[in-house]
N, C-alpha and C positions, 0 to 999 in steps of 0.2 A: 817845561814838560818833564817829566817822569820816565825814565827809561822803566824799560819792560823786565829786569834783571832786578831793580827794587823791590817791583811790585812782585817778583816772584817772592824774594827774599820774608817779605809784610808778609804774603799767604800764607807761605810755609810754617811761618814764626807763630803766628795766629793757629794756626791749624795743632801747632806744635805744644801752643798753650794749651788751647782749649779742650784738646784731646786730652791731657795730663789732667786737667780740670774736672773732666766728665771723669774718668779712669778713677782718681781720687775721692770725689762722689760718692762713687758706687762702692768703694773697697769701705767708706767710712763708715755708711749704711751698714754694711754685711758685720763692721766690728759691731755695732749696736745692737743685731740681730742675733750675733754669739754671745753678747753680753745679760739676752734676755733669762733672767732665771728657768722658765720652761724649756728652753734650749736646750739648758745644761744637763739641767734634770732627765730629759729625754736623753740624753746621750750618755748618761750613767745608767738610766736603763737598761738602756740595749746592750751596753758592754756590760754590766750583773746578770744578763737574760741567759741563760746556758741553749735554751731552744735557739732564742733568735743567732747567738753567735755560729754555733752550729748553721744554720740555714743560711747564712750571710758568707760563714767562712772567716776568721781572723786570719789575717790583723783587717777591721773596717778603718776603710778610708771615707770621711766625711766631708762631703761637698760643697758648693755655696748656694744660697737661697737665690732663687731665679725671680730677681724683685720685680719681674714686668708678668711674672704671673699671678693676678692680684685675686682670682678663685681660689688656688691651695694657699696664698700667704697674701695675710693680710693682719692688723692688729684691729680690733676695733675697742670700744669700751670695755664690753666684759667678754669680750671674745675673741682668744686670736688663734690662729691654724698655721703651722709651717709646713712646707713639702721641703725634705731635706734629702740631698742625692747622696744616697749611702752605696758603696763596693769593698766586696770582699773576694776573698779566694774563691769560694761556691758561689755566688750567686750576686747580684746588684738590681735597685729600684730603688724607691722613694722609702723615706721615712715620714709618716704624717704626723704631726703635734698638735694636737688639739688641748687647747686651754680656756678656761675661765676664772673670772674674779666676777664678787660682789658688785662693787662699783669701783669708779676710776681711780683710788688714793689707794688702791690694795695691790699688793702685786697678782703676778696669774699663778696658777699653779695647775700644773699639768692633769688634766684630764686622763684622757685618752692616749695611746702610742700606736699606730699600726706602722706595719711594714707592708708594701705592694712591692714583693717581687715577681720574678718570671715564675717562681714555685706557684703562686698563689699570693692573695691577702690574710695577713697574722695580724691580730690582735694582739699585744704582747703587755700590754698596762690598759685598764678601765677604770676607774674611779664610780662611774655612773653618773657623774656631772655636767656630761657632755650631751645633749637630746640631737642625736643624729637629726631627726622629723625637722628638730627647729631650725637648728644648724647648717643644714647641707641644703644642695640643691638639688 
């Protein structure tokens, strides 16, 4: 028979893994996600944008992509959108990404950049590549 003192021990060990497991997962995801070129390019945006730093307030602090929200962020073939949680001195909200490619062997390349803060929604980069109509819901 099994004392009750092992099995805690098993639980805990399991729990202990597997926690560490999902945790590393999701951090791996998130490196992938900062590694995408439109990412980048969005966040050199915003910090060249003299409006938006202004409205945000430096120094921005930049967030992590909340991957169980699969309407603001998602990749698809030729299409993929981030919500990214930006805060500043003035003000804090979302950063949107909106990107397209050709087809799948091309990288993306930034569309679109808004800001949805508490001020309002900014437009801050357009391309005109982006069809809100098709795009959104």
């Amino acid at each position: 028979m099994v004392q009750t003192s092992t099995l805690v021990k098993v639980a805990a060990g399991v729990f202990v893994m597997g926690s560490t497991g999902l945790y590393l997962a999701q951090k791996s995801v998130q490196w992938k996600v900062r590694a995408l070129p439109h990412y980048n390019e969005s966040l050199k945006i915003v910090f060249e944008h003299p409006k938006a730093l202004e409205a945000i307030g430096a120094p921005i602090s930049v967030g992590s992509v909340e991957l169980s929200d699969r309407a603001h962020n998602y990749v698809d073939k030729t299409t993929s959108r981030l919500r990214i949680p930006v805060t500043g001195l003035v003000d804090c909200g979302f950063m949107d990404v909106l990107a397209v490619r050709e087809n799948e062997k091309e990288k993306f390349e930034t569309a679109k950049v808004r800001l949805y803060l508490n001020d309002g929604v900014f437009t801050i980069f357009d391309t005109g590549r982006w069809n809100d109509e098709k795009n959104e819901e």
